[in-house]
N, C-alpha and C positions, 0 to 999 in steps of 0.2 A: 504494500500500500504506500502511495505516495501520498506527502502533503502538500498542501496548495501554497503558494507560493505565502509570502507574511507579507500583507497590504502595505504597502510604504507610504512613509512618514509624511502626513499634507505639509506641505509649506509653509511655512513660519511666515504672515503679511509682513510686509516692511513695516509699516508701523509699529508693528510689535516689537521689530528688533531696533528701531532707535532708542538712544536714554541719552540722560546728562550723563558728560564727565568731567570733572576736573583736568587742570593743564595736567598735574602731576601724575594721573592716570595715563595721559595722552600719550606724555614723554615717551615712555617706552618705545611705541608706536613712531612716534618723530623720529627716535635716535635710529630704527631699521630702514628708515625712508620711506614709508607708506602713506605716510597723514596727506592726505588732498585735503588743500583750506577750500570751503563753500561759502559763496556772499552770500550776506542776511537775503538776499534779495532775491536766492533761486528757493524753491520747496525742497528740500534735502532727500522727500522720500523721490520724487522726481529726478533728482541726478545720483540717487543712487541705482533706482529701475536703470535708468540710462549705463551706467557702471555695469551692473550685471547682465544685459541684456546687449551689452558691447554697442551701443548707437553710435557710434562712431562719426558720424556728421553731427548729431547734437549736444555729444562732449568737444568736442573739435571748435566749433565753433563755442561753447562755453571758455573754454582753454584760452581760444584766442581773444576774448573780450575779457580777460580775465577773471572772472566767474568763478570758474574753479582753478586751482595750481596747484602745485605740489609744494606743501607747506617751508618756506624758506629758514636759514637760521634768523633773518630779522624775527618773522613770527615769531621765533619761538622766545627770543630774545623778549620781543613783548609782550607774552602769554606767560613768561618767567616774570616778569615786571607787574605784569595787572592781574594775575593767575583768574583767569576768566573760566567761565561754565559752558561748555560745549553742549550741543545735541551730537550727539557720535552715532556713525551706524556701520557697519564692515560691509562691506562690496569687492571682496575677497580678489584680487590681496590688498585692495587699499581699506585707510580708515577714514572713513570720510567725515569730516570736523566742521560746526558751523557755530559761531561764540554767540551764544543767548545773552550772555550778560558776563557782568564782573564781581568776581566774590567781594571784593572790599566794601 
C-alpha cells in the first residue's frame, strides 16, 4: 500500500511575513550584503511580490529612480546614528528594509 503524497504547505501571504525590526536586528543582514533600502513611498509588500516573482522591468526601473538600492554604508552609518524601526520582509536572498520611524 502506498500513501498519498503529504498536501504541501499553503503559502505564507506576504503580509504575514512583514514585521518591525530594529537597525541592530538588521545589521547582520547589512554586514552579508542583502538589505535592499525601500522608499517610504513604494508598498513594500508590492516590491517584494516584484522581488520574488523576479519583475525585472518593474525592479529595474525602481532601481533606476532610486526607489529601491542596495543599502549603502552611508545608510547604515545613519541607521547606526538615528537606530530607526524598519518594516522588514525577506524576498530571498534579499532583506528588504523600509524605516517606519525612529526609536529616539
Amino acid at each position: 500500500m502506498t500513501q498519498a503524497p503529504a498536501p504541501s504547505e499553503p503559502e505564507v501571504p506576504l503580509e504575514e511575513e512583514a514585521g518591525p525590526l530594529r537597525w541592530d536586528e538588521l545589521m547582520p543582514h547589512f554586514a552579508r550584503g542583502v538589505v535592499i533600502r525601500v522608499a517610504p513611498e513604494l508598498d513594500l509588500i508590492e516590491v517584494a511580490r516584484a522581488f520574488r516573482d523576479d519583475a525585472t522591468h518593474q525592479v529595474s526601473e525602481w532601481l533606476a529612480n532610486n526607489q529601491v538600492a542596495r543599502a549603502s554604508d552611508d545608510d547604515a552609518r545613519r541607521w547606526a546614528a538615528n537606530d530607526p524601526v524598519f518594516t522588514a520582509i525577506v524576498a530571498a536572498p534579499w532583506v528588504l528594509a523600509q524605516e517606519r520611524s525612529t526609536a529616539h
